[in-house]
N, C-alpha and C positions, 0 to 999 in steps of 0.2 A: 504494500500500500504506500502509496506516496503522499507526502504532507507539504500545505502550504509553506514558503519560505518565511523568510529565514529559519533554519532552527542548529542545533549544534551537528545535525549530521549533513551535509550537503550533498552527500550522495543519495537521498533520500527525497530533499523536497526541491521545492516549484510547480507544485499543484497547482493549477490554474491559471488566472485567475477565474476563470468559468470554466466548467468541465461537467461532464456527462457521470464519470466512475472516477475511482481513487485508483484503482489498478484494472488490469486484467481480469482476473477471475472474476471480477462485479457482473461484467458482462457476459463470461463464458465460465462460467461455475462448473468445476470438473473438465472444463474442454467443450462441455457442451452449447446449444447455442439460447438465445434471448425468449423473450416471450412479447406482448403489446401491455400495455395497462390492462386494468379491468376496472367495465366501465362499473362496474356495481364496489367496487371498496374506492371511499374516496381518498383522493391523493395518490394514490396508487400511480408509480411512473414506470412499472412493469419493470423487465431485467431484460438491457441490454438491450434497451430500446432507445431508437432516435428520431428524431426527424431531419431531414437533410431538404435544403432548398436550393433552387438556382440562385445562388448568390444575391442575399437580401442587401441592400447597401447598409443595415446598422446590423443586422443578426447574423451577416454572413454566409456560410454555407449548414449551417446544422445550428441548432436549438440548441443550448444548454444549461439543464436542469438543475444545476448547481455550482454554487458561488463560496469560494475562501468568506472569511471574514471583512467585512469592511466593503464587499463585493455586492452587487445584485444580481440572482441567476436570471437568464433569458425569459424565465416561463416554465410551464409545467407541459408538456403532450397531454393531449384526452382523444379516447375514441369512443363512437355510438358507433353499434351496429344496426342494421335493417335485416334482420330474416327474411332470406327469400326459400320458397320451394322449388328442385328441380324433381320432374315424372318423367321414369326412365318411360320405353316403350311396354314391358312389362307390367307395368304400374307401381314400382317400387319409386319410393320416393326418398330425396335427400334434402337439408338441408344447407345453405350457404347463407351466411353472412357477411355482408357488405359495407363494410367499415365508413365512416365521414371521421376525418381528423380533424382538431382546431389544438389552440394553445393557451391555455389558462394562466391570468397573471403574468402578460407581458411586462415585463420589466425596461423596456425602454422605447413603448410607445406601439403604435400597430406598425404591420408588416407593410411593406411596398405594395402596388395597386397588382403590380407584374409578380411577386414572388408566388411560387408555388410549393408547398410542400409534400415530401415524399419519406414515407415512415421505412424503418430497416429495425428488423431484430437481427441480433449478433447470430452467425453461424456457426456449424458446428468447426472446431479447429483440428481438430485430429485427420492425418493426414495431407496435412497441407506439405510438408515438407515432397511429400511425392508426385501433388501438383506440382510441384516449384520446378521439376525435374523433368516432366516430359517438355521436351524440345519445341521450339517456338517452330520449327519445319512442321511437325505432324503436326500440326493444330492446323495450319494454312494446308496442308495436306488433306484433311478432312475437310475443309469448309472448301478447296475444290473439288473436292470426292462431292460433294452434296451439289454443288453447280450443278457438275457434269447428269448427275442423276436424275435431279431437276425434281423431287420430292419436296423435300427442306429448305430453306436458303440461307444457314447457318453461318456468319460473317465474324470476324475478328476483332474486339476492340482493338486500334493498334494506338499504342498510348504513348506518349512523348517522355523518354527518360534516357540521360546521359546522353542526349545529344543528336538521338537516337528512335525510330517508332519500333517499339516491344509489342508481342502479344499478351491482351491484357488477360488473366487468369483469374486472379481472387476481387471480390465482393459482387453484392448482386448481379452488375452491370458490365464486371468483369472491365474494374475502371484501376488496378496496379497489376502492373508485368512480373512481379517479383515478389517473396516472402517478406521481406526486408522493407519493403516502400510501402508494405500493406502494413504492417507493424509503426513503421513509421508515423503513417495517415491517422493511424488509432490513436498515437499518443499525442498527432497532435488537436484532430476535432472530439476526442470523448477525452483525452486526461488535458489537456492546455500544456503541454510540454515539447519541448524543444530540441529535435534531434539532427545529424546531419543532414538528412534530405529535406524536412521541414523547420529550419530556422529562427522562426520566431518566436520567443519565449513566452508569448499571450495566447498563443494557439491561433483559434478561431477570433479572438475580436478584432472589430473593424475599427480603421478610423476614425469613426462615428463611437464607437466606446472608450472613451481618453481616458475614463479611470482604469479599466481594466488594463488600457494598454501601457498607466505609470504605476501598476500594481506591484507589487514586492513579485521575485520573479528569481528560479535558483541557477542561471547560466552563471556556472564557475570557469575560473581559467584555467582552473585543473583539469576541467573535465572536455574541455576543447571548444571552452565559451559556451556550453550548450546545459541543457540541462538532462538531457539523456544521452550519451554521448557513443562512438561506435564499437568502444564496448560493452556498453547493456543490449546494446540493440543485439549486438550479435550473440548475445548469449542468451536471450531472447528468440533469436532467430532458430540457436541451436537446438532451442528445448523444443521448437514446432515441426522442426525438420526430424525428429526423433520420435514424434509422436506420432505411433501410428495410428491408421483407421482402425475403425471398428467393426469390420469388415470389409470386404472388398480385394485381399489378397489372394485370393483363389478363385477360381472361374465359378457361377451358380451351378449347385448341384442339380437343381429342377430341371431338367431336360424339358418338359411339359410346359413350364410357367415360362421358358427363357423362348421357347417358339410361340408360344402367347404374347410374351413382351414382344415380341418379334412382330407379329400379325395385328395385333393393334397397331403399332408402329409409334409403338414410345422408345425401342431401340433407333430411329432417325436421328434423334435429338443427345436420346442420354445415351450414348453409344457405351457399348460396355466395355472397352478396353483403351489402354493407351500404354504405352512402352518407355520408359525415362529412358534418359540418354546415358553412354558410359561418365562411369566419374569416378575414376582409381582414388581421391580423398575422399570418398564418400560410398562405402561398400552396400551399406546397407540400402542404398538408394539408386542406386544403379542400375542401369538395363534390365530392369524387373518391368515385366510385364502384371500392371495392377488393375483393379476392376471398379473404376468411379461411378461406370455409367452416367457419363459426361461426355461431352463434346470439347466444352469448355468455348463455345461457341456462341455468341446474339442471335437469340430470334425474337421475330415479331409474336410476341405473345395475344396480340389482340386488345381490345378496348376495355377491357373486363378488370385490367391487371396496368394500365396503362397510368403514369402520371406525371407524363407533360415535361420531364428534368431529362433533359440532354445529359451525355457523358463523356467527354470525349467525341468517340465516333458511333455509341449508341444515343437511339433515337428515344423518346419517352414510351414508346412499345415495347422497344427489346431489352431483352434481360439474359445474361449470360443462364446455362443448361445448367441445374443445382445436380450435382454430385449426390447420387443416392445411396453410399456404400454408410452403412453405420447406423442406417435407420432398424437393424434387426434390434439394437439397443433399447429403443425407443418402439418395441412393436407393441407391448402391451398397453399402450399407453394410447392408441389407434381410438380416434372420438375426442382426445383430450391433447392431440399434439398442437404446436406450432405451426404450423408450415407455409410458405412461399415468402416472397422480400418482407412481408408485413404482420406475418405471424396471423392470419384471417382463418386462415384452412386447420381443423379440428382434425381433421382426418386425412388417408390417402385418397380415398374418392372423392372428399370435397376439392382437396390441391389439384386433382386430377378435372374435375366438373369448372374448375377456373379459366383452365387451357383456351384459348383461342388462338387466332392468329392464322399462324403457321401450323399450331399444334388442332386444328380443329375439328378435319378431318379422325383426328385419334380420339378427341374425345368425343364424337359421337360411335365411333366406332366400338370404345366401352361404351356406350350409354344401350348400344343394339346387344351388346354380349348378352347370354341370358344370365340369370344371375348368379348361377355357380359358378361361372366361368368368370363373370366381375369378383365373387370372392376367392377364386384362383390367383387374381393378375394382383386385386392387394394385399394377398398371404404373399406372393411371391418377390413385394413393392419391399413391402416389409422386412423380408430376410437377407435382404441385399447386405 
């Protein structure tokens, strides 16, 4: 956990001045990943929940829920839902809930007429180190496998870093190329700290926040002017590259469910394999063929799921393929999970009932399965 500055330990603080979490685990308790509020306990700011905007000119890029001492936080997130009913053709029925977001107790005035906001629960981390690994080629490799096929239209963030366009990999939108620049981004719009890739020791405040931006702040000269400096990050870095998934290193044993996934056509998107590249200092990571059931790839997800924030080079439709390995963890939990950028989806067939777009086609294609065969494909969602 890290504390406001000044205090006697300086490897420790520069919290904020505004911040989301005090550390890591706040939002990924065990590795695992966030949740949204709930609208029914009041105050409630969920775990590992944010809101991110198109660049507010006084709030910035993201909302933050919490202030040091002497500080005002941004605001709280709130969500209402809407129940709606989906009637498969069979006449079973599901439902879905339809989230509206706002901001309670804006702390430095209303939002811009143009800002939009776009909520994110924290995902799950385990595993990341073997994203980090497969090769920036097989990615552009698939997303022309999927041209050529003309099924899917699965596209690349390609994200500007060192000078350089990367294939972007981690978060929703699949908006950092690298372990390390996604670490970075955390510490700087959820903790307000200051590392080599992101420099400023206020984090997220604007211009337009002067106090925050003359706020007590822990960039030491020991630590290379910064306040997290590139060795926490890399040892940081180290402990994510070492974690593994919770599944997904061995092919599906379902012979039955994997030609199902197949036939629906949720293997287009979440393709089920990908191969890291050699890397003699890194054994355990290396040339291993793993099972994310990711493309790691943009698509147009449709209007259902859509909200308006560019990314780089995704549009407010697309959203990077979510890696399904690990949810075998989380299968008893089916009715009561998380799931998609906003934590809306209760279950795999609500996440599933969301899909448009691109994916549209597949989710009617479950919606015609009969219903054994629908409780086939989400035992089999599940065990991955």
């Amino acid at each position: 956990m890290w504390v406001a500055a000044p205090t006697a330990t300086q490897a420790a603080d520069g919290l904020g001045p505004l911040y989301n979490a005090r550390g890591c685990a706040a939002c990924h308790p065990k590795g695992g990943g966030g949740r949204p509020p709930d609208p029914a306990a009041a105050e409630d700011q969920g775990v590992g929940f944010a809101l991110k905007m198109n660049d507010d000119p006084v709030y910035g890029r993201q909302i933050q829920s919490n202030a040091i001492p002497g500080q005002i936080a941004e605001g709280r997130p709130t969500v209402r839902y809407r129940e709606e009913t989906v009637r498969f053709p069979d006449g079973d029925t599901a439902r879905l809930r339809r989230p509206t977001y706002g901001i309670a107790n804006l702390g430095y005035g209303p939002l811009a007429a143009t800002t939009r906001l776009t909520p994110r629960v924290a995902p799950r981390v385990h595993g990341m180190g073997l994203l980090d690994a497969i090769p920036d080629d097989a990615v552009e490799a698939e997303a022309a496998k999927q041209r050529e096929e003309g099924v899917v239209a699965g596209r690349p963030n390609h994200v500007p870093m060192d000078g350089a366009l990367r294939v972007g990999r981690f978060g929703w939108k699949a908006s950092n190329p690298s372990l390390d620049r996604q670490n970075s981004e955390a510490f700087s719009l959820d903790i307000g700290m200051s590392t080599p890739s992101f420099r400023d020791p206020w984090g997220d405040c604007t211009a337009a926040q002067t106090v925050c931006r003359a706020g007590p702040h822990g960039d030491s000269k020991q630590f290379e002017g910064l306040e997290i400096p590139s060795s926490i990050i890399g040892l940081i870095d180290g402990y994510l590259r070492d974690l593994p998934p919770e599944g997904g290193l061995e092919p599906p044993k379902d012979a039955a469910g994997t030609a199902l996934f197949a036939a629906v056509g949720c293997a287009s998107c979440h393709k089920p394999s990908y191969t890291t590249a050699p890397d003699p200092a890194r054994p355990a990571l290396s040339n291993r063929t793993v099972f994310p059931h990711s493309d790691l790839l943009l698509h147009d997800m449709g209007d259902g799921l859509a909200d308006e924030v560019p990314m780089f080079q995704a549009r407010g439709r697309d959203w990077r393929t979510t890696p399904l390995w690990g949810l075998n963890r989380l299968a008893a939990q089916d009715g009561r999970l998380t799931l998609l950028h906003d934590g809306r989806a209760r279950s795999v067939t609500e996440a599933i009932l969301w899909h448009g777009g691109e994916a549209e086609k597949s989710r009617k294609n479950f919606m015609d399965l009969p219903r054994e065969a629908r409780k086939r494909l989400v035992r089999y969602v599940l065990g991955l």
